[in-house]
N, C-alpha and C positions, 0 to 999 in steps of 0.2 A: 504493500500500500504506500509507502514512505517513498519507493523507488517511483512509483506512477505518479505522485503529487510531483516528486520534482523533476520530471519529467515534464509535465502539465504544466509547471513553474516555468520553465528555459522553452519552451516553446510558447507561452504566452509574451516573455521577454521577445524574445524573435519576433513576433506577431507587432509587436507596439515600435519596433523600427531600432531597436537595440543592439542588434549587430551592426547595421548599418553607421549607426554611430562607432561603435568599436573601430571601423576599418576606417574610418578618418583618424583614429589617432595614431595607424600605423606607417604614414609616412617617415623620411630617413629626418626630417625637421624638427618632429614631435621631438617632447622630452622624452627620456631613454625612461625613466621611469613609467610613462603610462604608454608608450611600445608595449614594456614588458607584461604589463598587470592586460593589454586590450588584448593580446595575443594568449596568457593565460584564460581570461574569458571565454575568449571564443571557443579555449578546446573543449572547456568546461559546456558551455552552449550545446558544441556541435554534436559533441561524444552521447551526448544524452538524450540528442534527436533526429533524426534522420528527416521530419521539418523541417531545422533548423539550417541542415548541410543544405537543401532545397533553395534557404532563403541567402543563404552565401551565394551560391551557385550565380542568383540572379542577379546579386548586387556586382552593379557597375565597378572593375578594378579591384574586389576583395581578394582572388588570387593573385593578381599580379603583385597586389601591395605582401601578400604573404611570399612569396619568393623574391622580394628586393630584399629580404631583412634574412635571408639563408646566402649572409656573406660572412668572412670571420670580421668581426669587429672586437679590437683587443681592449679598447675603452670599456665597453660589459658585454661578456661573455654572457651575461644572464639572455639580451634578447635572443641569441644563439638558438639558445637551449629551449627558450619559447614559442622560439621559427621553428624548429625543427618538432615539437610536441604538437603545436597546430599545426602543423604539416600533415605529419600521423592522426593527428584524432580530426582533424576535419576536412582532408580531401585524402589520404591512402587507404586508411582502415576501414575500407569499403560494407558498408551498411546491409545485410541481408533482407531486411526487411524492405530498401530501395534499393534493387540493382543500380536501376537506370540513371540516376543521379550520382551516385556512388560512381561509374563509369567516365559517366561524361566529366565530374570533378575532376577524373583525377588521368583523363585524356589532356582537359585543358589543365593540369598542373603538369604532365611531361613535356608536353607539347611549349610551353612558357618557361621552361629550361632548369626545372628544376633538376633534375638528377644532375645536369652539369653541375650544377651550386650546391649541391651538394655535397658529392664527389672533390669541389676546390675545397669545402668550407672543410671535409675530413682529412684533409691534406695537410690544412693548416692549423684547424684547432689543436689546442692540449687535449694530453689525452683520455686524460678521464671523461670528455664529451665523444669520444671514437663511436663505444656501444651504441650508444642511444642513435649517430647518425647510421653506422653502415646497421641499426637493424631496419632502420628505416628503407635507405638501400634494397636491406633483402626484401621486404616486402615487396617494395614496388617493383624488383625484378620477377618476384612471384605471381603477382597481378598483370606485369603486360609485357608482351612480347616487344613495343617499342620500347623500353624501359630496358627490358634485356640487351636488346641492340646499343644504344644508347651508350649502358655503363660498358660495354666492350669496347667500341669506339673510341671513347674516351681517352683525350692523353693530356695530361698536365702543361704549361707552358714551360714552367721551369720546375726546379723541386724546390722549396725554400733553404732547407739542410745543405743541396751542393747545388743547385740552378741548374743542374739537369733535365730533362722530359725525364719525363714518368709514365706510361700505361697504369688501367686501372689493376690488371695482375701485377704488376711489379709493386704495386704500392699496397696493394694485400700483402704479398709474401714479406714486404718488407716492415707492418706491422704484425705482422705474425713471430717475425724472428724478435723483432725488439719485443712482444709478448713473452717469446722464451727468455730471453736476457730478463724483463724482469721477475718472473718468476723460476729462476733459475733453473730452467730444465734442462736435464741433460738430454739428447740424443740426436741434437743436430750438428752437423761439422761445420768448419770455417765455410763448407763451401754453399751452405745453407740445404747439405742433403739428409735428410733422416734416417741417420743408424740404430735406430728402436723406435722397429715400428708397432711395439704395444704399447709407448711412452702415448697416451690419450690426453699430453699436455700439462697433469698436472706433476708439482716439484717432488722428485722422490731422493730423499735427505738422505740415505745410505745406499751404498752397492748390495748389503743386503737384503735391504727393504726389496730395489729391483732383482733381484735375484728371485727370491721368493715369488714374488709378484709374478715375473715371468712365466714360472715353472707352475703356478698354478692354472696358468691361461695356458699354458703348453697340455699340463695335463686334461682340459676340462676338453680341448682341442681333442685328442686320440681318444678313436674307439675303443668300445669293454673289451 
């Protein structure tokens, strides 16, 4: 009952022209402050109603304004993380109860260049913001086959670290290995090849401990 009132609640918001106000305060001029609190709204909004994504949809400029702010901005990182969560709860995390809106959101969110800005913004944020984009990432390569093409395509202009080009495979494997460095796993070589391939990533603090480990996945492997 509690879930259907506030439900009832953010779609009656919607109804009275209350996102549309929200997407005026997400220009790059706005104070960073009510960037962040109008883009927290709306996830809150949209996530709750599948109306509400409808009344986004319609509004003049709401997506475009939501992909100008999916750049890194090292002045606050917070709207980052607010672009990217309204990204996901109000045009990827596609709505079962509306297809067809859920679709077309989030045709016109690839198609307006988001997975590029994306793809920059994980390039260059810190990294404890990594998760939160490339899961977004997977989603939307799970959702659409231009999304898929798109993030393969893709190639960096420079690398910030050495100003080299980058692809988007190289720029995984190469959060991948500084994943291993910081939790210190063992089983990859200088040359980034995996010599333990039961190492499933996490840190095993003794030769031991892998030893063991191994020899019970070896045995549970062979037949009685």
């Amino acid at each position: 009952l509690l879930k259907e009132a506030s439900v009832h609640f953010a779609e009656q918001l919607g109804a009275v022209g209350v996102i549309n106000s929200l997407i005026l305060l997400l220009p790059r001029d706005s104070f960073l402050n009510s960037q962040a609190l109008a883009l927290t709204c709306l996830s809150s909004l949209c996530s709750a109603s599948h109306v509400n994504r409808k009344v986004l949809l319609e509004t003049q400029g709401a997506i475009d304004s939501i992909i100008s702010l999916l750049e890194f901005d090292e002045q606050d990182e917070e709207i980052n993380i607010c672009a990217v969560d309204c990204s996901w709860c109000c045009l990827v995390n596609l709505p079962a109860s509306s297809p067809e809106v859920g679709a077309q959101s989030l045709q016109l969110f690839i198609k307006g260049g988001a997975v590029e800005r994306l793809l920059s913004l994980v390039m260059s944020c810190p990294g404890f913001m990594r998760g939160q984009i490339i899961s977004c990432l997977s989603d939307l390569a799970n959702m659409s086959q231009e999304a898929r093409d798109r993030i393969s395509k893709w190639t960096a202009a420079t690398l910030p670290s050495t100003g080299a080009k980058i692809s988007t495979l190289k720029l995984i494997v190469q959060f991948w290995n500084e994943e291993q460095r910081r939790l210190h796993v063992n089983g990859v070589d200088k040359n980034g090849v995996i010599t333990n391939e039961y190492n499933d990533g996490r840190p095993l603090s003794t030769w031991r401990e892998r030893r063991a480990r191994n020899k019970w996945r070896t045995d549970r492997m062979l037949p009685e």
